[in-house]
Phi, psi and omega in degrees: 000318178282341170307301169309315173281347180294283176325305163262020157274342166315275166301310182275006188335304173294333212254359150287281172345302210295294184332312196283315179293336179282320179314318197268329187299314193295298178323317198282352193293279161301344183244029163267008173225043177281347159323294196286358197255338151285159193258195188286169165341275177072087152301328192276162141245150186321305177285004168241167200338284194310325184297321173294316170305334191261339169286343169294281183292334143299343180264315142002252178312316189111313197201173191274192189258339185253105199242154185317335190224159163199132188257130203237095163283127153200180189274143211306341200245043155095311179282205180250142191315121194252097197276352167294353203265141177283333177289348179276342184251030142271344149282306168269026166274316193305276187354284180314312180276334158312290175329299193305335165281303157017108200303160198014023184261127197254316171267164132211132173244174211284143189267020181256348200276338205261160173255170202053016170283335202230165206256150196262019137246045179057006200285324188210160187239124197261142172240112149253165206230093187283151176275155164316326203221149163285001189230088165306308188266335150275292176290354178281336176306310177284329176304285250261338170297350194259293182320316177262001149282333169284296182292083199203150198213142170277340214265284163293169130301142129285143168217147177249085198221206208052152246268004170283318186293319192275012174242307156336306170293285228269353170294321178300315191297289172309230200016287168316315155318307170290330203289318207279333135331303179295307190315309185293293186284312172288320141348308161291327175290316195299283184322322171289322181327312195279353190263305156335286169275327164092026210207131155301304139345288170286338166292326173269010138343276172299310197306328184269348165288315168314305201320307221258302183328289211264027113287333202290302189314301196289334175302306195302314170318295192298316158314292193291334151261030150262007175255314180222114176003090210218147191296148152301337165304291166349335174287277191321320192311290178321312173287326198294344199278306198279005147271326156333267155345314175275350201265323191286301183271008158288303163346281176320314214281290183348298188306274169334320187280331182260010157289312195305318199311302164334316225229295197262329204092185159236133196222182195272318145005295209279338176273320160300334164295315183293302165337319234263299188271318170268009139273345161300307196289322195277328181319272170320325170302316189274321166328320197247014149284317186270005170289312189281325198290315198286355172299345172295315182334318180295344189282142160293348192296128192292273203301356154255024208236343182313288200268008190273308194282326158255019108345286194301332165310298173336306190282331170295326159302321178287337182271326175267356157276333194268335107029255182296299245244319177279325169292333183310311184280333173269347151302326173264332167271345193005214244286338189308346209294308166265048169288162170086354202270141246249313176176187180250128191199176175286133164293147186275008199252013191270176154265164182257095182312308181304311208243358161280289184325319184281297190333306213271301209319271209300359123321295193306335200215052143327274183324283187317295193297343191281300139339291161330288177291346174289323194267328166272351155321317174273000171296288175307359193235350164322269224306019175276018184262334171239106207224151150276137191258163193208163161200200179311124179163178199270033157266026177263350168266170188266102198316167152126300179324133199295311205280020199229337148298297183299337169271320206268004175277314180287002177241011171275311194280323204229341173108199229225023164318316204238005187219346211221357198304133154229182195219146185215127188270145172229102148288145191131208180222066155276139186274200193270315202282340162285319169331290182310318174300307221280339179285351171258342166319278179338307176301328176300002200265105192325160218029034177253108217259341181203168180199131172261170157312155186273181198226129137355110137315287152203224200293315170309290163237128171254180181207180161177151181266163177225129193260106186259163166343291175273128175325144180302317139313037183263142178294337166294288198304323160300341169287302181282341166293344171309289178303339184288306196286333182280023170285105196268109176242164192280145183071181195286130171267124146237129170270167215187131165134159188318334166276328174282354193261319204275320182267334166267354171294312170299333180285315177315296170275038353084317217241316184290320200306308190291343172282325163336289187310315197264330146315310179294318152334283183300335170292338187281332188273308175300316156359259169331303163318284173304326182277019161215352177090315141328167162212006164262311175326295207277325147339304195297315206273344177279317197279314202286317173289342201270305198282316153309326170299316206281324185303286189359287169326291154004302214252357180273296192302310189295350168278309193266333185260271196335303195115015195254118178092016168254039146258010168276320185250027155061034170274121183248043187098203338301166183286024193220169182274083180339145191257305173341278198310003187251352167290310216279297192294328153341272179334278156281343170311311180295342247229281208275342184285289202305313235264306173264000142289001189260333214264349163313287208271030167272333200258353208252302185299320202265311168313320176298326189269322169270046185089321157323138160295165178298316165297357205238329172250036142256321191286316207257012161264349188282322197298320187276325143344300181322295196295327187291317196283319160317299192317298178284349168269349175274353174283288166340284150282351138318310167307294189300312176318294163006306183235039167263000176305332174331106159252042194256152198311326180252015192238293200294323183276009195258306214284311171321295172302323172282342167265001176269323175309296196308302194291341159291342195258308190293347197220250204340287179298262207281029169250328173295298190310314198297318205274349193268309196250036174281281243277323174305337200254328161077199166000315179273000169301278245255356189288161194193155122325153174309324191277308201288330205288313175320335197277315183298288202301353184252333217234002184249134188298123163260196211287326204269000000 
């Protein structure tokens, strides 16, 4: 098959090239408003306990019991709402009835009739506003764009705050992110590039394979949510993934083709060896990102099920364009390919005398290097034993954001009632007088500061909110969303509300998790297994990647929980770990660790084959390796950083954590673990049974 594609990108150049430019003009056709065409996060899962209780009492009800929006009236220059004048309270009766016309808004009650609406130094009067829907973070998004069109006032201030409006700012916020991240990152990939190839030319190579990627991407996108649902997070990932990706392997190819160059010249020989071997290498390298991203697809969660299906486009695209779309272009470029060129140096296409040198050093004293490094790895990965978890809720907007100033007012002025509320639905045929029993259970359950009377739905189901202690993530509020559900009361009982939405999100993915682990394990090793032929090589690469998964984990509480270094990334809390992002991080970290074990031990592999003993073909794969693959995990990671400029809190800690994988994995691992624990296994790194080595030998891409 690489032979083929060798041949015709060979013979046919333009006429591939012309194909990548119609590609990108369609992609770019269709996927250049793929923003608008995504939903919110989608954080929850569908099937638990808080999801159900709130699809209960909406069909019940009309809307939910706690509410998604809340409107913060107060007065312009700063004093207090002088509510004897009748235009001010005919301004916030309007106010209140504006809201109530408002898209997915079903309640507001009126606030001089209700109590605790008006803040007891007069300063402000609160409109809270339960939704229509149950999907808080997409359609509460729209609830809350209807709400800031309606709801304005010359008379007053208006504010805007709860948990629809503050997931709606970070979507605008992610939206924004990604323009500034492109900004950030392609300018920065152009310099390195050229301090690489030394050439203008050959530098812009990978930037128009990025380019051609991340339309390929926004097209890809644009499809998948006209089929499913699919999160706005997905976006941002997905482009940092797929310019990563296109920029490391046009590197590789680049690179190969001008070692071949060296050697054939250029003839088509040199283009089939490079095609042969960094086309191999990538082919596999994007097969087994996109094998670990699509094991996210089992999760219910929109945002991971998101970024699982496009990761894996990604990776498949990114590997088959760079494939295809980069010899086509050094075929249509020959020699022209280093014009332009800056000044003279070692080719990146040389061996690395330095990285021949560490190898054989770290061969001699395995056991000592193997250790070491193993041991500071779990060293860096201790404060993960003890780490605090975080999720969805408005300490995820981001100061400077209108509704992040408007929450911490209302919750200075009115607690944590109107923002933080939680609710418990009872179905069934209960009389009242149990209802009442069951709400003083409930007020006994430590950290529980109020309960209101239940409420009717209808004949069927009641409800009432309850007001905790504790901020909603706080580990007391989930201790007491404990104590609610273990209350025994009558008829089906359900809980509902941000600490319970937060506390079934973990359990979900908790539940979810192990089937990940075990796709991504197995997808991973069969991989690894056709591209080497082993059944020790992929063993080797899980253990290696599980102590970089872990370093990562490691070195994430000690930057976001511990505190150490963020004031470098202008981070202002909260002061914990997203718990979603530790499924996520999982995925690609294992995802970017195989993708340069695959492009080592490919190169390891093609030495081995042509003979070389096992030590002489790890010290000369890491070596003919070293400078590209560093290059490209510093590339790599330039990208992701890019978009820790982010300042909303887990788009910032994902971005951190990905780029803390690839340079660990690109330095650490391959340059100690690997050759140490090459050289302790000697021989047998290549060993297979009879049977599995014919299934490789039948069904693993080979070179020609």
């Amino acid at each position: 098959m690489l032979r083929r594609i060798a041949d015709l990108t060979w013979r046919r150049p333009r006429s591939i090239l012309l194909g990548a430019l119609l590609f990108a003009a369609l992609a770019g056709f269709f996927g250049h408003d793929v923003e608008h065409h995504l939903k919110a996060a989608g954080f929850t899962d569908p099937d638990s306990e808080s999801e159900r209780a709130a699809a209960v009492l909406h069909d019940a009800l009309g809307h939910g019991a706690e509410p998604g929006l809340v409107v913060l009236v107060r007065p312009r220059d700063g004093g207090a709402l002088d509510l004897s004048d009748s235009t001010v309270r005919d301004e916030v009766l309007r106010l209140a009835e504006e809201l109530r016309g408002s898209r997915y808004v079903g309640h507001v009650p009126d606030p001089f009739e209700t109590p605790g609406l008006i803040a007891s130094d007069e300063r402000s009067v609160l409109l809270p506003a339960q939704l229509t829907t149950t999907d808080l973070e997409d359609e509460g998004g729209l609830a809350d764009e209807s709400v800031r069109q309606r709801v304005r006032s010359d008379i007053v201030d208006v504010g805007y705050a709860g948990f629809a409006p503050g997931f709606n700012e970070v979507n605008d916020q992610t939206r924004r992110d990604l323009t500034r991240a492109e900004l950030i990152a392609f300018p920065l990939l152009g310099i390195l590039l050229l301090v690489v190839f030394r050439s203008v030319v050959a530098a812009a190579v990978p930037l128009l394979l990025g380019g051609l990627s991340i339309l390929g991407t926004l097209l890809a996108l644009r499809i998948m949510a006209a089929l499913v649902d699919t999160s706005l997070f997905a976006l941002n990932i997905a482009t940092a993934l797929s310019l990563g990706l296109a920029v490391d392997y046009a590197l590789l190819l680049v690179s190969r083709h001008r070692e071949e160059v060296l050697v054939h010249g250029h003839t088509l020989e040199a283009h089939r060896r490079a095609v042969a071997t960094a086309g191999r290498a990538s082919l596999f390298s994007g097969l087994t990102v996109a094998a670990a991203m699509a094991a996210l697809m089992v999760m219910p969660q929109r945002f991971l099920y998101s970024i699982g299906a496009a990761g894996a486009a990604v990776g498949v695209l990114s590997a088959v364009m760079a494939v295809v779309v980069v010899p086509a272009l050094l075929a249509a470029l020959g020699p022209r390919i280093d014009a332009l060129s800056i000044r003279k140096g070692p080719s990146l296409a040389a061996t690395s005398d330095r990285w021949f040198r560490l190898a054989h050093a770290v061969m001699r004293r395995p056991v000592l290097v193997a250790v070491a490094t193993t041991v500071g790895l779990l060293a860096l990965a201790a404060p993960l034993v003890a780490t605090t978890l975080t999720g969805p809720s408005a300490q995820a907007v981001p100061p400077g954001q209108q509704s992040y100033e408007v929450n911490r007012a209302i919750e200075d002025q009115y607690g944590r009632a109107f923002t933080e509320a939680t609710s418990i639905v009872v179905r069934g045929d209960v009389d009242d007088d149990a209802l009442a029993a069951l709400a003083n259970r409930v007020g006994a359950v430590p950290g529980v500061e109020s309960v209101a009377p239940f409420a009717r739905a209808d004949a069927d189901v009641a409800w009432t909110t309850v007001v905790l202690d504790a901020p909603a993530l706080d580990e007391r509020a989930q201790d007491a969303v404990r104590g609610i559900r273990a209350v025994d009361g009558p008829g089906e009982m359900l809980v509902s509300g941000n600490t319970a939405r937060f506390m079934d999100e973990k359990s979900s993915l908790i539940g979810h998790a192990p089937l990940v682990v075990a796709l991504i394990v197995l997808l991973i090793v069969v991989l690894i297994f056709l591209l080497t032929g082993s059944v020790i090589l992929p063993l080797k690469t899980l253990l290696m990647n599980a102590l970089t998964l872990a370093a990562v984990l490691g070195i994430l509480v000690l930057v976001f929980e511990r505190k150490v270094g963020t004031q470098l990334l202008d981070y202002p809390g909260p002061y914990a770990v997203e718990v979603t992002s530790l499924v996520f991080l999982f995925a690609v970290t294992f995802a970017l660790a195989t993708d340069y074990a695959v492009l080592v031990m490919a190169r390891i592999k093609e030495l081995h084959d042509g003979g070389l003993p096992n030590e002489e073909a790890v010290a000369e794969g890491v070596a003919r390796t070293g400078r590209i693959i560093s290059a490209a995990a510093v590339m790599i990671a330039v990208v992701f950083l890019a978009f820790a400029v982010s300042p909303v809190f887990f788009m910032k800690q994902i971005a951190v954590a990905m780029a803390l994988g690839v340079l660990i994995d690109a330095t650490i691992v391959r340059a100690l673990l690997v050759p140490a624990l090459m050289r302790l296994l000697g021989e047998a790194n290549w060993w297979a049974p009879a049977p599995l080595r014919r299934v490789q030998e039948r069904f693993g891409i080979r070179e020609g």
